[in-house]
HTML snippet that shows the backbone in 3Dmol.js (N, CA, C, O; Angstrom):
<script src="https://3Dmol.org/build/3Dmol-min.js"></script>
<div id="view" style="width:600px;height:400px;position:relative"></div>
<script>
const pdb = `
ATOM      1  N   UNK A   1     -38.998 -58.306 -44.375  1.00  0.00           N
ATOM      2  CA  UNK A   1     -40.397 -58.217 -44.048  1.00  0.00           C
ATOM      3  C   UNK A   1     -41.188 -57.765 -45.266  1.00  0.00           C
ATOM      4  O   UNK A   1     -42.299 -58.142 -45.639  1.00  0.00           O
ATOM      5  N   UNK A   2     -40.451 -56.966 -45.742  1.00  0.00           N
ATOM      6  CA  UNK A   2     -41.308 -56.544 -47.291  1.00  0.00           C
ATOM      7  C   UNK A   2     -41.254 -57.536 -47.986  1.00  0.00           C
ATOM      8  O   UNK A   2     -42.309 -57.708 -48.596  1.00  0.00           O
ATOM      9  N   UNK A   3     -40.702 -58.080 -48.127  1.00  0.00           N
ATOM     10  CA  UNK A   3     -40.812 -59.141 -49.193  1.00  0.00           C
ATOM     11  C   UNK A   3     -41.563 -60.616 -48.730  1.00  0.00           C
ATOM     12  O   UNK A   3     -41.855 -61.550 -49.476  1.00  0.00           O
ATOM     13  N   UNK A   4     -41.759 -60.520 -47.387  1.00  0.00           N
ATOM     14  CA  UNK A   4     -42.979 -61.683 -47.079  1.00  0.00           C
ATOM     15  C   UNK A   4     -44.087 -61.174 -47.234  1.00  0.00           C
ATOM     16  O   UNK A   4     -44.941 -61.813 -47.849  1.00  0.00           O
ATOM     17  N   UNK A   5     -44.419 -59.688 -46.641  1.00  0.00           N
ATOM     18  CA  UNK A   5     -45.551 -58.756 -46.859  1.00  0.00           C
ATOM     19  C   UNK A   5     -46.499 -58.972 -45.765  1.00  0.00           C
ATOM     20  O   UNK A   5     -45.989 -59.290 -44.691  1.00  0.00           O
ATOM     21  N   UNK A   6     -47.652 -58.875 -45.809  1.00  0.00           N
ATOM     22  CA  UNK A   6     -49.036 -59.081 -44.780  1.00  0.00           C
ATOM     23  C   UNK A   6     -48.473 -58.628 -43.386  1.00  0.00           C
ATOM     24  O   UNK A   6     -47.415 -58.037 -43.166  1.00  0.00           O
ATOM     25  N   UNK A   7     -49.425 -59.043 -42.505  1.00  0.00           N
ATOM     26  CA  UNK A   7     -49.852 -58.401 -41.179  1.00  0.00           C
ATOM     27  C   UNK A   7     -48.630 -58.993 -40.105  1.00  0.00           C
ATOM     28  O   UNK A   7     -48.292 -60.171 -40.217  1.00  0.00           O
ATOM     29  N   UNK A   8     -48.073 -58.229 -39.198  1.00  0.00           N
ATOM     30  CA  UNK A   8     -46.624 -59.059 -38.435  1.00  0.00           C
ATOM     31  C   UNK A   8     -47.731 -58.649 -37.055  1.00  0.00           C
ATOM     32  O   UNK A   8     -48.626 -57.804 -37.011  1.00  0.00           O
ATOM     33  N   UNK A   9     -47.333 -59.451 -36.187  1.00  0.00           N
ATOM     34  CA  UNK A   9     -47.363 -59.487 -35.146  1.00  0.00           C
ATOM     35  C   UNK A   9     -46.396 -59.833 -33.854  1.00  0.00           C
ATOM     36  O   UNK A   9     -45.371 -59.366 -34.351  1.00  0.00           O
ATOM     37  N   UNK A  10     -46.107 -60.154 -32.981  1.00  0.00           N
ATOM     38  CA  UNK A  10     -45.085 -60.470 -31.976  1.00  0.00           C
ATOM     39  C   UNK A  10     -45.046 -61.842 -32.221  1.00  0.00           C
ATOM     40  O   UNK A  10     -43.944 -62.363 -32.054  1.00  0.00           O
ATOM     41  N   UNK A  11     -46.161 -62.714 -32.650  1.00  0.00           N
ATOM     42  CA  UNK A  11     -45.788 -64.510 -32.666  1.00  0.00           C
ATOM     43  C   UNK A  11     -45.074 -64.222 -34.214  1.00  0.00           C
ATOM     44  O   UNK A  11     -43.874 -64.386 -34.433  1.00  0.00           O
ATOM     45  N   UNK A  12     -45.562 -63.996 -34.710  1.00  0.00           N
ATOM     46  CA  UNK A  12     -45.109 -64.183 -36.389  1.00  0.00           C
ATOM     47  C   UNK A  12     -43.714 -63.738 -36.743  1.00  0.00           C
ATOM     48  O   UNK A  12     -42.804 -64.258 -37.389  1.00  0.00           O
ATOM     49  N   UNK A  13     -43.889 -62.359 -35.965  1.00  0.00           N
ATOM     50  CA  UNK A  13     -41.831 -61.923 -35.719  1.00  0.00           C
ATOM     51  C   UNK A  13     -41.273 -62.936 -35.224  1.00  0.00           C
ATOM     52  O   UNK A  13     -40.341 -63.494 -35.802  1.00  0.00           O
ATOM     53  N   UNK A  14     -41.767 -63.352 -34.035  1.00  0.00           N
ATOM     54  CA  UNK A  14     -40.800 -64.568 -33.044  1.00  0.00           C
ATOM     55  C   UNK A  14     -40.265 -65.803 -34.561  1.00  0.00           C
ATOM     56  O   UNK A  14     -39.160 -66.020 -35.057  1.00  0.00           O
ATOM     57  N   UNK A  15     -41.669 -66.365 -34.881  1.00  0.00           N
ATOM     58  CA  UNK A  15     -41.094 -67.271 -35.245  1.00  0.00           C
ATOM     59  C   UNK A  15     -40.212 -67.111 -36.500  1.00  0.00           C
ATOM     60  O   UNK A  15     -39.494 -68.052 -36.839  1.00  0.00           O
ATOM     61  N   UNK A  16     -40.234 -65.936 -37.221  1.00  0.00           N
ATOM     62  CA  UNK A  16     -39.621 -65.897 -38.526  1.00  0.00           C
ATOM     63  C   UNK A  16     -37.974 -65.385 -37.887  1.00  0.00           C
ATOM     64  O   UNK A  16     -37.115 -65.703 -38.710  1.00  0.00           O
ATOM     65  N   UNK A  17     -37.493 -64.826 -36.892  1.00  0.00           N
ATOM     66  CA  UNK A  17     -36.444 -64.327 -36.116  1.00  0.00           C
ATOM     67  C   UNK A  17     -35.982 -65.998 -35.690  1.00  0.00           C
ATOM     68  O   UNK A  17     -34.838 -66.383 -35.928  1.00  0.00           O
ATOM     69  N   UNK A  18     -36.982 -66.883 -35.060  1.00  0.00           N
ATOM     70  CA  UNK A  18     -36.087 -68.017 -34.732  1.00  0.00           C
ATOM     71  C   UNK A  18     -35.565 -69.020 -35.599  1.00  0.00           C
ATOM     72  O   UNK A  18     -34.547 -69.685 -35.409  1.00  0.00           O
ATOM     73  N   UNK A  19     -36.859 -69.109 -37.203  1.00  0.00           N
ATOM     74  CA  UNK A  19     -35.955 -69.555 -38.556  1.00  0.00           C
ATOM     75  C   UNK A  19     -34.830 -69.273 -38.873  1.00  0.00           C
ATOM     76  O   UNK A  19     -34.030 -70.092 -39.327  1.00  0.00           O
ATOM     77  N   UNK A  20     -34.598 -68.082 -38.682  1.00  0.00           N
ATOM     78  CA  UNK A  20     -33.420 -67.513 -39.056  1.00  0.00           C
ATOM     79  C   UNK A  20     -32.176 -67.657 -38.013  1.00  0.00           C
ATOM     80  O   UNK A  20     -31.082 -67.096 -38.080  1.00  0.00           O
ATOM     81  N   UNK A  21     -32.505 -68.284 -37.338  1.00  0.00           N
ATOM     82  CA  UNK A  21     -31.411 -68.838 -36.102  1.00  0.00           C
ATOM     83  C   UNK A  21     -31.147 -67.683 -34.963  1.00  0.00           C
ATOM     84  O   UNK A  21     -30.107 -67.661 -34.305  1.00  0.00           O
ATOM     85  N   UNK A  22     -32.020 -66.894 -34.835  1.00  0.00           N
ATOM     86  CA  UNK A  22     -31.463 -66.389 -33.354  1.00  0.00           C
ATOM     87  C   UNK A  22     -32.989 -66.821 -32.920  1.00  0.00           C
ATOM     88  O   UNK A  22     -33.994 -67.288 -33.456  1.00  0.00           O
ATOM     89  N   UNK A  23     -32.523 -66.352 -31.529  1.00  0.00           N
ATOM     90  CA  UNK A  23     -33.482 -66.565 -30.163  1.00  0.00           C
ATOM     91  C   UNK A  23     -33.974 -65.211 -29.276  1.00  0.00           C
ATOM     92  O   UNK A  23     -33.446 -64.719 -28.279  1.00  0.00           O
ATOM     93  N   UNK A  24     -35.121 -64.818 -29.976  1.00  0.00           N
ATOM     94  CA  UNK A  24     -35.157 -63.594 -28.830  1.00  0.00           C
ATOM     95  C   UNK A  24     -36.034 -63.786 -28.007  1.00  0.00           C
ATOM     96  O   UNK A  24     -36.566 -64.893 -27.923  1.00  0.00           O
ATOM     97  N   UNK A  25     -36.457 -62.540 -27.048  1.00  0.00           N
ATOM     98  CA  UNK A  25     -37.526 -62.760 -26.394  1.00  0.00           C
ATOM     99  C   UNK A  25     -38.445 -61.899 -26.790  1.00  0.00           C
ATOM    100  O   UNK A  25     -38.266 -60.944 -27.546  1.00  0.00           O
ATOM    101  N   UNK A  26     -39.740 -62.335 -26.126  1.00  0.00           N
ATOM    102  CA  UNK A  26     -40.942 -61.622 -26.178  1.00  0.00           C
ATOM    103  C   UNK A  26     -41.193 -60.128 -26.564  1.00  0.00           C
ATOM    104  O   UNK A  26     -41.784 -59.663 -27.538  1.00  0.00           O
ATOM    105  N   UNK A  27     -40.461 -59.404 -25.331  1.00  0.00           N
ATOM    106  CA  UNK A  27     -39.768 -58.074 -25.256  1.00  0.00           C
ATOM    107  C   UNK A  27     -38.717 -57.451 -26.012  1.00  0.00           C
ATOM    108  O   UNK A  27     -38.726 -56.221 -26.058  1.00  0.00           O
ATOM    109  N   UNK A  28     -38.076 -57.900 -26.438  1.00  0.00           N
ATOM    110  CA  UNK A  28     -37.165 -57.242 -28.009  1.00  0.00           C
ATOM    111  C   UNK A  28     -38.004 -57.987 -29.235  1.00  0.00           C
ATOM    112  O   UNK A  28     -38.192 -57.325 -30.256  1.00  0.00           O
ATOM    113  N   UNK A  29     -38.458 -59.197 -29.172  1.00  0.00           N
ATOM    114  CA  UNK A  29     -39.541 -58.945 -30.439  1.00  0.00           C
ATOM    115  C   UNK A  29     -40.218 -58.041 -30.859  1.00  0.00           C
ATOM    116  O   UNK A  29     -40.183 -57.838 -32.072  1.00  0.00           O
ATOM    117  N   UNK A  30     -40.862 -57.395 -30.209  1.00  0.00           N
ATOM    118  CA  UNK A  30     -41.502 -56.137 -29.811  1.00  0.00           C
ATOM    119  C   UNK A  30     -41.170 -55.009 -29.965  1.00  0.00           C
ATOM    120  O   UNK A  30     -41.806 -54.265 -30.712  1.00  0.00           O
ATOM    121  N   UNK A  31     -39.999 -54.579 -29.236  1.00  0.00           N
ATOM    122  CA  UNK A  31     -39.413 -53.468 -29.402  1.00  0.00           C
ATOM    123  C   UNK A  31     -38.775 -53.462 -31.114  1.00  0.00           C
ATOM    124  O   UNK A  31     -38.667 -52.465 -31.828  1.00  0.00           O
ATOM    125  N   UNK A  32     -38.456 -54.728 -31.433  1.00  0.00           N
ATOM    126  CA  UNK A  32     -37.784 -54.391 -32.837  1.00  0.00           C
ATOM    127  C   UNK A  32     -39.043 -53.937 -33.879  1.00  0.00           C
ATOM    128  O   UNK A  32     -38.714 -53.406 -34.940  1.00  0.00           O
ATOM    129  N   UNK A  33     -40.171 -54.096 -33.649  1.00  0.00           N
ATOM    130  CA  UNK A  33     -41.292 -54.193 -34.752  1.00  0.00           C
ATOM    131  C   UNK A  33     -41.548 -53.136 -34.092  1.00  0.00           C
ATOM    132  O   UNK A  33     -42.417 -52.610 -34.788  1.00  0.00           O
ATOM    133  N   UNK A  34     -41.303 -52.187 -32.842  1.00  0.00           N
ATOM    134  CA  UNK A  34     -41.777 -50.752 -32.951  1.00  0.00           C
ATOM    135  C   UNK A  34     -40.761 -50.261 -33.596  1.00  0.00           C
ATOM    136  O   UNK A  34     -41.187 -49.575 -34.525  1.00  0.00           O
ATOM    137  N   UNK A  35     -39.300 -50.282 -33.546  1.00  0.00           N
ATOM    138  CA  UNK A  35     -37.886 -49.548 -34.253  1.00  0.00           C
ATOM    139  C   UNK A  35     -38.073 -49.768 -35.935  1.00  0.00           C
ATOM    140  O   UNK A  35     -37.459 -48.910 -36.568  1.00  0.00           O
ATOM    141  N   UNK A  36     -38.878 -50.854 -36.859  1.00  0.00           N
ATOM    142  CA  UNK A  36     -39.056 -50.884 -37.903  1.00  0.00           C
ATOM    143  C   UNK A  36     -40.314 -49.968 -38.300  1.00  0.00           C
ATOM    144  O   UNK A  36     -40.298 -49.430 -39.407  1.00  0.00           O
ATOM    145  N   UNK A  37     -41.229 -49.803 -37.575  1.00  0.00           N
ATOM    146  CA  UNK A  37     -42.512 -48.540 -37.456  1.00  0.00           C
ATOM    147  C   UNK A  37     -42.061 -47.512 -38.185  1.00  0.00           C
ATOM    148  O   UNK A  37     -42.416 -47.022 -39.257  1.00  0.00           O
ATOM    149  N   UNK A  38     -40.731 -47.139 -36.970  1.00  0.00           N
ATOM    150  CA  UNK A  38     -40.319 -45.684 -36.933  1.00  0.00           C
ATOM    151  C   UNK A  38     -39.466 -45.259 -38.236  1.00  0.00           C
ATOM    152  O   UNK A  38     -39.247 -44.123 -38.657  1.00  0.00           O
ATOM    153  N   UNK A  39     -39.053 -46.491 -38.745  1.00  0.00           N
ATOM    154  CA  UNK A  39     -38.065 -46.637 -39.837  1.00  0.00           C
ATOM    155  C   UNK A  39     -38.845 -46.445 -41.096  1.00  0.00           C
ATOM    156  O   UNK A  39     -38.306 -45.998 -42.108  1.00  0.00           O
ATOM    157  N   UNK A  40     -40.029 -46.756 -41.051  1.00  0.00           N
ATOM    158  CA  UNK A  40     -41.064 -46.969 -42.416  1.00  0.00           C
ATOM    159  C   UNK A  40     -40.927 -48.219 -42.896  1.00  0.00           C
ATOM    160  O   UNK A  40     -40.991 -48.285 -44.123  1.00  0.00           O
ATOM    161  N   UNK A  41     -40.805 -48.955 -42.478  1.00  0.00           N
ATOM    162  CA  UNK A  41     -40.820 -50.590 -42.783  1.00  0.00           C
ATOM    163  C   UNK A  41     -42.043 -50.937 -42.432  1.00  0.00           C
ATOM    164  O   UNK A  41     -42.543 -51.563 -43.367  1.00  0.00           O
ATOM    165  N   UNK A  42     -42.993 -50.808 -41.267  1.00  0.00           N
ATOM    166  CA  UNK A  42     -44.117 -51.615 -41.338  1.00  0.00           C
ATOM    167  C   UNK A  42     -44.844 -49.952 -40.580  1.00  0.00           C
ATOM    168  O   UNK A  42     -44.257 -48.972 -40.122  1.00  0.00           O
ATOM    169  N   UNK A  43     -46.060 -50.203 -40.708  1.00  0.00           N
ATOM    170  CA  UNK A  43     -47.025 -49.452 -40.104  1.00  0.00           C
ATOM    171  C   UNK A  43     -47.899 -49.891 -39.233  1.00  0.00           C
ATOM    172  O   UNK A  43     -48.686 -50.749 -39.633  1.00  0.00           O
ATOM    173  N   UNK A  44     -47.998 -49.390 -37.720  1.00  0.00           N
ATOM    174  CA  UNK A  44     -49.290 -50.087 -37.179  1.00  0.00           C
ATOM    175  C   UNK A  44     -50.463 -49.927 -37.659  1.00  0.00           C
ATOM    176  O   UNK A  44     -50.855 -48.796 -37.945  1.00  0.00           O
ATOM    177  N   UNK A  45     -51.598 -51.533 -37.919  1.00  0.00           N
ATOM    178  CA  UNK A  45     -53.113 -51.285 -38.018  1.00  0.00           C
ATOM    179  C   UNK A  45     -53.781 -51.524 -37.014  1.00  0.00           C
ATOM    180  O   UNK A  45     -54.990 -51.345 -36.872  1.00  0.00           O
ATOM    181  N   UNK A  46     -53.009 -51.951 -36.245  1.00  0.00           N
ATOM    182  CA  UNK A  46     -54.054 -52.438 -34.924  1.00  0.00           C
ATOM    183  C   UNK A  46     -53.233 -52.047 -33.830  1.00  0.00           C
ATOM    184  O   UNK A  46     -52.008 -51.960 -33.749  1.00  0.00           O
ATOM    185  N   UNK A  47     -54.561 -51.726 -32.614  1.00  0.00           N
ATOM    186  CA  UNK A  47     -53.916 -51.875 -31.903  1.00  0.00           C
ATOM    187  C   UNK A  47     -53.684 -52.702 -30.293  1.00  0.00           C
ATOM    188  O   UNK A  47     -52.771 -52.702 -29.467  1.00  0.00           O
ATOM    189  N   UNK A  48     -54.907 -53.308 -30.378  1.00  0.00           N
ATOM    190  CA  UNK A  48     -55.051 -54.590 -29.568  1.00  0.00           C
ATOM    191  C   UNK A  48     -55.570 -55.802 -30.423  1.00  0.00           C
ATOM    192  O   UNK A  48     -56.401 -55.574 -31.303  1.00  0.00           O
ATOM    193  N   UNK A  49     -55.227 -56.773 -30.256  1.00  0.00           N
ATOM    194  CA  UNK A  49     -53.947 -56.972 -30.344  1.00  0.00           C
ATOM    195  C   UNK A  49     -52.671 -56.172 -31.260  1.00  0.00           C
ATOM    196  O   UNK A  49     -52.694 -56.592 -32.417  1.00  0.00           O
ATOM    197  N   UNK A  50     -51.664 -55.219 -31.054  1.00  0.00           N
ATOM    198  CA  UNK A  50     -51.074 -55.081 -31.465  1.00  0.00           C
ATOM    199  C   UNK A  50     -50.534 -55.753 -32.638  1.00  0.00           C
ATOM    200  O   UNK A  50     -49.978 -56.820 -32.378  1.00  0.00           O
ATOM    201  N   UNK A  51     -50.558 -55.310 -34.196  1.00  0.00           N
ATOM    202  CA  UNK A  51     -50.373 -55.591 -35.768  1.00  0.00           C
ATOM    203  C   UNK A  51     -50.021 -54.828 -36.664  1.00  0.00           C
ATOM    204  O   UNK A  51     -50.734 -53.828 -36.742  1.00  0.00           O
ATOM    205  N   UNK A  52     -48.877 -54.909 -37.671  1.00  0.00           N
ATOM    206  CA  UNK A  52     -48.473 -53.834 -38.000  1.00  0.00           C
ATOM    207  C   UNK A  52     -48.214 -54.595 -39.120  1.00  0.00           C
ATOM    208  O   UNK A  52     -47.962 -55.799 -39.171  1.00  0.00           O
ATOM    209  N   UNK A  53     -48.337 -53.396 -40.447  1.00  0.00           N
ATOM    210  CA  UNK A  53     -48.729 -54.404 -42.086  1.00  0.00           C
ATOM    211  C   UNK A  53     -47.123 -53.791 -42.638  1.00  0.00           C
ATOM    212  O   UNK A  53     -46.425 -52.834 -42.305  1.00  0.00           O
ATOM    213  N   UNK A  54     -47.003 -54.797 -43.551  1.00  0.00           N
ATOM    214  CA  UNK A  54     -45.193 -54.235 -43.987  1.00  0.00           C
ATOM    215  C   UNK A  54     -45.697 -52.847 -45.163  1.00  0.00           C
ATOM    216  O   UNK A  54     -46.878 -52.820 -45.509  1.00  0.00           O
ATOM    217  N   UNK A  55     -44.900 -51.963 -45.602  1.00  0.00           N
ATOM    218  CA  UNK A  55     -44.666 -51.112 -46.475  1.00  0.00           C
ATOM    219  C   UNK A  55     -44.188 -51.316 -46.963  1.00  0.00           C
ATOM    220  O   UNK A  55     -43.083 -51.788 -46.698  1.00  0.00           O
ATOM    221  N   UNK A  56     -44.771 -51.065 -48.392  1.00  0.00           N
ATOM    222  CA  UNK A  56     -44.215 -51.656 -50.029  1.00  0.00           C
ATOM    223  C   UNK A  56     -43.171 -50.951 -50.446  1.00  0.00           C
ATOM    224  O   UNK A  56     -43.572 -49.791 -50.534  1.00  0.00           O
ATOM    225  N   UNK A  57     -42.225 -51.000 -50.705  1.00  0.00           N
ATOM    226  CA  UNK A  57     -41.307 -50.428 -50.855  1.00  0.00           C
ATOM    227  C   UNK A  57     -41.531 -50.613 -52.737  1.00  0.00           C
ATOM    228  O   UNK A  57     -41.507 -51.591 -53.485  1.00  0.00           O
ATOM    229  N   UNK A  58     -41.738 -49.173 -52.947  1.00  0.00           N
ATOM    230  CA  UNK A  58     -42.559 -49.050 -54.734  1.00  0.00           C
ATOM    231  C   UNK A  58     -41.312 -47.975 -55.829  1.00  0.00           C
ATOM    232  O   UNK A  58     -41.575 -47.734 -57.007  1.00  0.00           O
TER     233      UNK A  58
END
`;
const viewer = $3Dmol.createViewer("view");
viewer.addModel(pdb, "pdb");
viewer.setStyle({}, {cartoon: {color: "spectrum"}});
viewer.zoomTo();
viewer.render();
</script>
């Protein structure tokens, strides 16, 4: 995610998770982009629609 950078959302996770050959759903899309939050990988900026920007790893 750092290294694509900009704003993630639940469509933009989906589809970059299904490039990569798995299949999730809606609901662990989600949950994984809150578990990367907590990690310092992305930060929420929004919050309806829910959006969260990656952290630069400097």
């Amino acid at each position: 995610m750092r290294a694509y950078g900009g704003h993630w959302d639940t469509e933009r996770a989906l589809r970059t998770l299904r490039d990569a050959g798995h299949d999730p759903q809606d609901k662990r899309t989600r949950q994984i982009l809150r578990d990367l939050a907590s990690e310092d990988v992305l930060v929420k900026v929004e919050d309806w629609p829910v959006r969260y920007a990656a952290v630069r790893a400097d």
